[in-house]
Each structure stands twice: as structure tokens, then as C-alpha cells.
N, CA, C and O of each residue as an XYZ file, in Angstrom:
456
protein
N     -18.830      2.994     52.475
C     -18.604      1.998     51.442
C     -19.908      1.574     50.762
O     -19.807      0.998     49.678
N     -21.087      1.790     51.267
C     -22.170      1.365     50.827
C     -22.795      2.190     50.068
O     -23.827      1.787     49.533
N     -22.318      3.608     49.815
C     -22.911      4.179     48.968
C     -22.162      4.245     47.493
O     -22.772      4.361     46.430
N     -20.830      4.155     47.619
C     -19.443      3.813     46.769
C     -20.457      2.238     45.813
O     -20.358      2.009     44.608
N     -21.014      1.715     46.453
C     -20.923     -0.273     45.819
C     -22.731      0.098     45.405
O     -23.355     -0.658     44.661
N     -23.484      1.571     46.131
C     -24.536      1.603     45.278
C     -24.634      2.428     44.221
O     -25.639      2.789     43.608
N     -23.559      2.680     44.070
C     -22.889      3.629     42.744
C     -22.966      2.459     41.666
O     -23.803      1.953     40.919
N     -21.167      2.264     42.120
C     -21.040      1.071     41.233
C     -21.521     -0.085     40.593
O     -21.379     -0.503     39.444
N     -22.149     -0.535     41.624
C     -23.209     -1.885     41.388
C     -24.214     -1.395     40.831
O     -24.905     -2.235     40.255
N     -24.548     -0.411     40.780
C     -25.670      0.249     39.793
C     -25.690      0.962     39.026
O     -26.732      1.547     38.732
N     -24.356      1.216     38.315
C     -24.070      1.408     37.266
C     -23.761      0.404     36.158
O     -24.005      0.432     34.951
N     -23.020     -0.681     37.099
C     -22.517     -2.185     36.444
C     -23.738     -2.398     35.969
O     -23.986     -2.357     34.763
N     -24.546     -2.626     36.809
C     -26.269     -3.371     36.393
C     -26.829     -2.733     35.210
O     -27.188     -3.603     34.417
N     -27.039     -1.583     34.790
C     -27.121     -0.857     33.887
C     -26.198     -1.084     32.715
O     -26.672     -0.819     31.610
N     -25.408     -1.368     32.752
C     -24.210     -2.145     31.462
C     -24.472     -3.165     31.454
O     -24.579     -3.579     30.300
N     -24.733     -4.184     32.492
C     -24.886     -5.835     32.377
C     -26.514     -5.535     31.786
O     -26.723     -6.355     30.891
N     -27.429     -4.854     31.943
C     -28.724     -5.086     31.400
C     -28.995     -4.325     30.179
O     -30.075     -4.559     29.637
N     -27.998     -3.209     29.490
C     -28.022     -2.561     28.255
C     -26.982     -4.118     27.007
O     -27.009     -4.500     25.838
N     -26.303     -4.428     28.198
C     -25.315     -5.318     27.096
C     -26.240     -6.760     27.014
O     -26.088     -7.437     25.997
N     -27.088     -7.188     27.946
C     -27.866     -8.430     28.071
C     -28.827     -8.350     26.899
O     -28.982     -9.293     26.123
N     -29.537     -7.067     26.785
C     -30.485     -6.446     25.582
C     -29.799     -6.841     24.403
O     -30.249     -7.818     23.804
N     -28.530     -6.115     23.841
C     -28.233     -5.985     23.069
C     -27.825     -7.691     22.582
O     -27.971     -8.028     21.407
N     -27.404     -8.494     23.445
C     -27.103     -9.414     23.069
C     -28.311    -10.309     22.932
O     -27.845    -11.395     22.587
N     -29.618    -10.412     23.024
C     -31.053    -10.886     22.766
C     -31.410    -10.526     22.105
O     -32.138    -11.340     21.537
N     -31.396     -9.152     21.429
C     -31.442     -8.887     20.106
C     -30.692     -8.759     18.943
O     -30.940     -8.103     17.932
N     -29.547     -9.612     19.268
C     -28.218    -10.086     18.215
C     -27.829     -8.525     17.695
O     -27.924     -8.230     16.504
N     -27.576     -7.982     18.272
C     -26.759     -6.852     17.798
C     -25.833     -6.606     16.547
O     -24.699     -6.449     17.001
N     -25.821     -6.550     15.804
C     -24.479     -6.823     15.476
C     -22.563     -6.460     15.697
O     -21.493     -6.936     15.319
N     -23.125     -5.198     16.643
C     -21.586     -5.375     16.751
C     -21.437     -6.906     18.079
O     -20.673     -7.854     18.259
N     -22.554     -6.399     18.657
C     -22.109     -7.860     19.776
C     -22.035     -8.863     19.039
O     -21.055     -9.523     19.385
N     -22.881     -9.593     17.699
C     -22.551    -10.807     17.580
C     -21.095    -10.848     16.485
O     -20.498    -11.924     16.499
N     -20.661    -10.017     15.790
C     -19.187    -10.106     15.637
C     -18.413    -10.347     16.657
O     -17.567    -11.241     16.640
N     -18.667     -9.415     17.852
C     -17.259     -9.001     18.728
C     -17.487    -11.208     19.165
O     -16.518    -11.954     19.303
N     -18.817    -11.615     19.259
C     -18.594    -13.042     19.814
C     -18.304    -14.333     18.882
O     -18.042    -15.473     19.268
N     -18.432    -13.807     17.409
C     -17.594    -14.681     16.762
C     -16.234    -14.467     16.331
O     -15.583    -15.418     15.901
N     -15.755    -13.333     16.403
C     -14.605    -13.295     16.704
C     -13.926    -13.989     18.156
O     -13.102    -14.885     17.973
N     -14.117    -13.758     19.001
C     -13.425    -14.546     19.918
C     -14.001    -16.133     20.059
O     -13.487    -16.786     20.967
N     -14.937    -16.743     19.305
C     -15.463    -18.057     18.241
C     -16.307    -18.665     19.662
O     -16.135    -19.743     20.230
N     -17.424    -17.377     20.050
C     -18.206    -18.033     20.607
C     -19.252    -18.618     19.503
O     -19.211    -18.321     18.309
N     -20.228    -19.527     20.122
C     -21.239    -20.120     19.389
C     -22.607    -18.712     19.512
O     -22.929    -17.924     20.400
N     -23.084    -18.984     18.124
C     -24.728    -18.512     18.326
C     -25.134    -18.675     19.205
O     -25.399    -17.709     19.920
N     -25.441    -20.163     19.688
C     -26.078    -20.455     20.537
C     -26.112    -20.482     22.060
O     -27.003    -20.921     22.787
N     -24.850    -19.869     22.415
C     -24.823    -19.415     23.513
C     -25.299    -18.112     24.176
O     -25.269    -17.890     25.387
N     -25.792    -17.187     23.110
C     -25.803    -15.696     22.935
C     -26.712    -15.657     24.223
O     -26.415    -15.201     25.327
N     -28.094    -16.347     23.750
C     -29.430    -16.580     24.749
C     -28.799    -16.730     26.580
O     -29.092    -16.090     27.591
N     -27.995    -17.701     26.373
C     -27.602    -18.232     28.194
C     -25.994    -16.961     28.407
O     -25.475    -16.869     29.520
N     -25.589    -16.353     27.523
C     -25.315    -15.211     28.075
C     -25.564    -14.157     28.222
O     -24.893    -13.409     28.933
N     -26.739    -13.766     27.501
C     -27.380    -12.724     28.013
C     -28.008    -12.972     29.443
O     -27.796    -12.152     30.335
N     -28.795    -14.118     29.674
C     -29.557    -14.721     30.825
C     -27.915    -14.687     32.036
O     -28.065    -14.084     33.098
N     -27.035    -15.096     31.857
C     -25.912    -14.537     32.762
C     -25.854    -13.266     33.351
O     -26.289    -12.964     34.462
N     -25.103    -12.293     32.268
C     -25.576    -11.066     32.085
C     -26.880    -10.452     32.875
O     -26.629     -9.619     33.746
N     -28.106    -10.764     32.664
C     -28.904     -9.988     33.193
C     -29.485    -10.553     34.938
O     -30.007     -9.776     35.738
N     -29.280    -11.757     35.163
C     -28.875    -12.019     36.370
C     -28.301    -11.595     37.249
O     -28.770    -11.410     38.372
N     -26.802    -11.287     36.771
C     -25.997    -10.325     37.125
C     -26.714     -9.078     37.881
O     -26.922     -8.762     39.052
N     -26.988     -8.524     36.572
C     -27.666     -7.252     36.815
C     -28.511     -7.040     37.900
O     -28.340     -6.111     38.689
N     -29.674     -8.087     38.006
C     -30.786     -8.444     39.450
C     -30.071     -8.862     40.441
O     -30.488     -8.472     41.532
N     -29.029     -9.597     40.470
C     -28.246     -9.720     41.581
C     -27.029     -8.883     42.633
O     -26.507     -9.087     43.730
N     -26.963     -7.798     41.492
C     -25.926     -6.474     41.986
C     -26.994     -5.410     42.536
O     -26.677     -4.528     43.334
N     -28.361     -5.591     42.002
C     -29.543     -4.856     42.391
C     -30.087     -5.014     43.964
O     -30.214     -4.245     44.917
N     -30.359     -6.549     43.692
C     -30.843     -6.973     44.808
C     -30.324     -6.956     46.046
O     -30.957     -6.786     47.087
N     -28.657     -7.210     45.879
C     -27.534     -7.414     46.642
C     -27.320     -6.259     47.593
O     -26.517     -6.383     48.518
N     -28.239     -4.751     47.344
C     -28.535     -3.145     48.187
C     -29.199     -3.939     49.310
O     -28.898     -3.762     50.491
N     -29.880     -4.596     49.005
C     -30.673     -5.232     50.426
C     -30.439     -6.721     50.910
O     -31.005     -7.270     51.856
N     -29.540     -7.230     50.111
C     -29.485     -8.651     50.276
C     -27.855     -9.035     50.582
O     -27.625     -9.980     49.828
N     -26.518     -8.694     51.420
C     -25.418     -8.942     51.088
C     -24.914     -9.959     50.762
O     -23.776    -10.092     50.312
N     -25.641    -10.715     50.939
C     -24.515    -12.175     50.553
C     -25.131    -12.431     49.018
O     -24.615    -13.316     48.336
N     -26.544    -11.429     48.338
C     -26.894    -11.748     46.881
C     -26.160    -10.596     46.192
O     -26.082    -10.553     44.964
N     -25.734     -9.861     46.817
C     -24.633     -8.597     46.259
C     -23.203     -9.298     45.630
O     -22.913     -9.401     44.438
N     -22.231     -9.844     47.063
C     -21.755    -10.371     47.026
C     -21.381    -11.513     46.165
O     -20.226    -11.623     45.754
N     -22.473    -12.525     45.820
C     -22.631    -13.494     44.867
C     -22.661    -13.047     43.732
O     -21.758    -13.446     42.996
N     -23.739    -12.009     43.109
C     -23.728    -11.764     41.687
C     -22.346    -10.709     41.763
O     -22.170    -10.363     40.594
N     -21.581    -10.230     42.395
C     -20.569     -9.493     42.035
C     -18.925    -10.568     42.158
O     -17.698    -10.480     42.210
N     -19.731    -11.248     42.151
C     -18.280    -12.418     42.480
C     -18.787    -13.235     40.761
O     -17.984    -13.011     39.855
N     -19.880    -14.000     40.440
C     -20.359    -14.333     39.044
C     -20.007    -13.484     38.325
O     -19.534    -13.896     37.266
N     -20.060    -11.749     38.543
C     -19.880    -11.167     37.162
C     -18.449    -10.729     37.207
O     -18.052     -9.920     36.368
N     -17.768    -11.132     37.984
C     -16.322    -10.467     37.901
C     -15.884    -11.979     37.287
O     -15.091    -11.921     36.347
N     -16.186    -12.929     37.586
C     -15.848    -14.560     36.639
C     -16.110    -14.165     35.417
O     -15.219    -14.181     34.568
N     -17.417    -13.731     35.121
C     -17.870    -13.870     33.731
C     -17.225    -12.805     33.043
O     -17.355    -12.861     31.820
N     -16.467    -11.710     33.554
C     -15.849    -10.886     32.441
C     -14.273    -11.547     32.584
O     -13.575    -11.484     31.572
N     -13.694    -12.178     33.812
C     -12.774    -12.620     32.956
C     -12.608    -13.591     32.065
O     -11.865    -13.631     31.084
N     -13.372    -14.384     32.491
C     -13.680    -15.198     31.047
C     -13.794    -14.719     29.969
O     -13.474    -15.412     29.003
N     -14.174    -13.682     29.813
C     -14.401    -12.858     28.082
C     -13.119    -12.162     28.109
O     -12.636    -12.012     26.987
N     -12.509    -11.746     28.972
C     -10.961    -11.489     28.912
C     -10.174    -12.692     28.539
O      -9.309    -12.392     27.716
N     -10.173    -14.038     28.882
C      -9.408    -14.824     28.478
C     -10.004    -15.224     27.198
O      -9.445    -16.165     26.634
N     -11.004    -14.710     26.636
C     -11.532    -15.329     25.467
C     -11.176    -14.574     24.694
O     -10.993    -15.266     23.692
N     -10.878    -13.319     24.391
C     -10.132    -12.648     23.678
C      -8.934    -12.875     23.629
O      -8.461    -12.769     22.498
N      -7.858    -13.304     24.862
C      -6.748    -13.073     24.441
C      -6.465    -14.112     24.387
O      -5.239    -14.078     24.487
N      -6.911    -15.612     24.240
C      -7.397    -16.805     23.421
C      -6.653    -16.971     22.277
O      -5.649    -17.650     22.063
N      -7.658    -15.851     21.194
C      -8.036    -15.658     19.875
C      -6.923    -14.465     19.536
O      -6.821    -14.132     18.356
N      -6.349    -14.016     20.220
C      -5.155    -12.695     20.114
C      -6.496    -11.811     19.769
O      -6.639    -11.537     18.578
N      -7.210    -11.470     20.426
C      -7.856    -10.242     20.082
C      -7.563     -9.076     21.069
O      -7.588     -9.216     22.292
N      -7.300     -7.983     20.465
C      -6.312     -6.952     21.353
C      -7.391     -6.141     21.334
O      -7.012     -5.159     21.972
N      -8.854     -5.892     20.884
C     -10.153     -5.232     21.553
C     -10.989     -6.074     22.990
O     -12.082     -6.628     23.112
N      -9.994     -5.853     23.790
C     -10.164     -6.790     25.125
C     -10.985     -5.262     25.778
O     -12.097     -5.397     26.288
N     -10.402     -4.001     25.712
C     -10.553     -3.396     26.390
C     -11.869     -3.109     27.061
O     -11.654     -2.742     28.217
N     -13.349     -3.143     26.722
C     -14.510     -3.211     27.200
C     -14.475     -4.179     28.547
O     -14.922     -3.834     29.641
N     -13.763     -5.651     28.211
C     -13.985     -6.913     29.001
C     -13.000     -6.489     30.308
O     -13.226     -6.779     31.483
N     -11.898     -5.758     29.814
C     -10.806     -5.638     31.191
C     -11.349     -4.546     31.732
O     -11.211     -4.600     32.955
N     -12.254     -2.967     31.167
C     -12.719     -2.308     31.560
C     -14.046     -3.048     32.651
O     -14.029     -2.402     33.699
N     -15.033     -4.052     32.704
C     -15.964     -4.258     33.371
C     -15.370     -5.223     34.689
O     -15.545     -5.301     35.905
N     -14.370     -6.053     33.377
C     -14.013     -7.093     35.081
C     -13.281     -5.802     35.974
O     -13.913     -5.893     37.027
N     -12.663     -5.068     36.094
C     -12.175     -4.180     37.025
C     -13.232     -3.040     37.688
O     -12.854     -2.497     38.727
N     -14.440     -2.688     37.168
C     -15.472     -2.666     37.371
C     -16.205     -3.520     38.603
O     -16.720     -3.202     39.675
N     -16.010     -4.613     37.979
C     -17.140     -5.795     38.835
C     -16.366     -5.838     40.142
O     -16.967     -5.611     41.192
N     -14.939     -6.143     40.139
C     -13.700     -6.352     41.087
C     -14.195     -5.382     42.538
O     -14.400     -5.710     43.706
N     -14.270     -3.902     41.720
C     -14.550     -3.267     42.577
C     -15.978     -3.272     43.350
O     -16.081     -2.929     44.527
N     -16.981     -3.668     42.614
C     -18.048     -3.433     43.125
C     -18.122     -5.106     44.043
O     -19.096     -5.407     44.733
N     -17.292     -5.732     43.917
C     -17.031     -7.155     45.012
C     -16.358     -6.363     46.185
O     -16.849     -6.371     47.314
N     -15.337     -5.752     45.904
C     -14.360     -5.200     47.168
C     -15.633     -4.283     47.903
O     -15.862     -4.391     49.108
N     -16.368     -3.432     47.067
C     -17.003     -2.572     48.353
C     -18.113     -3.443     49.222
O     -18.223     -3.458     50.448
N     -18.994     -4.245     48.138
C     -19.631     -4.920     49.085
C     -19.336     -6.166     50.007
O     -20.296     -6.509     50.698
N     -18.551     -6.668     50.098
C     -17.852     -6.939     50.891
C     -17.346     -6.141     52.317
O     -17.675     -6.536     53.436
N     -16.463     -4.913     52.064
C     -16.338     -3.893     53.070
C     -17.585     -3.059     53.605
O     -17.519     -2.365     54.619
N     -18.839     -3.207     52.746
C     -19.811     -2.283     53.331
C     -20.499     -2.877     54.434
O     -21.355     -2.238     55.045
């Protein structure tokens, strides 16, 4: 199981820290996809800083289980939250957000079992 959650968790981290980028440098498809579901500008900054937390914490979490554990339990919150924030707003391009929280889900279930 521990090589399964250093897959996953380190692949997640690699999406949570390509998508943390993109969102610090206002992207533009990221900052549409977040005013469409009517986040603020000003949150962009403290979700990327989520986001890339994440990322150090699914990292760290190879040697640390209960910091594995934690940031994979935060980032499976934080994508459903962007799942309920889409379907909020009826936005039916959820699929990225339901693609990661099931992602994150898993990389909670292995470290946990590892």
C-alpha cells in the first residue's frame, strides 16, 4: 500500500503544485473557471497557498504518517468544496474537481492502510 499512496500522493502533489502555480500567476483559464463558480480575486493567493501545502504535505506525509494523512484528508475537503462550488453555480465542468477529490480520497485510503 505504500508504494500505491507514493504513486498517488505524488502525482496529486504534482497537480496540487502545477495548479497552485498556475493559480499565482492568474492564469487565465484558472481565473475564469473561479469566477465562474463566483469565487473572489482575492482569494486566488490563500488558494493557491492551500493548494501548495497540500502538495508539501502529501510529500512529506512518505515519511511523516499522520502529515500524509492530514494533508490528504485537507485536500480531499478542498476539492470537494470546489465540487460543491460548481454545482452551486450549475456548472457542469465539475469534472477536473470530481476527478482530484477521487484522487485525493484515494491517496487518504492508502495512507491510512499503509
Amino acid at each position: 500500500m505504500f508504494i500505491a499512496y507514493a504513486v498517488v500522493g505524488g502525482l496529486l502533489a504534482l497537480a496540487l503544485t502545477a495548479s497552485a502555480t498556475f493559480t499565482l500567476q492568474r492564469n487565465d483559464q484558472i481565473v475564469a473557471s473561479m469566477r465562474k463558480v463566483q469565487v473572489p480575486d482575492s482569494w486566488l493567493p490563500r488558494l493557491a497557498t492551500l493548494k501548495a501545502a497540500g502538495a508539501i504535505g502529501l510529500v512529506a506525509g512518505l515519511w511523516f504518517t499522520p502529515l500524509g494523512i492530514a494533508a490528504a484528508t485537507g485536500v480531499t475537503l478542498y476539492f470537494i468544496g470546489a465540487v460543491i462550488s460548481h454545482l452551486r453555480v450549475k456548472d457542469h465542468e465539475l469534472a477536473p474537481a470530481a476527478v482530484l477529490t477521487v484522487v485525493a480520497a484515494a491517496a487518504l485510503i492508502l495512507r491510512v492502510l499503509s
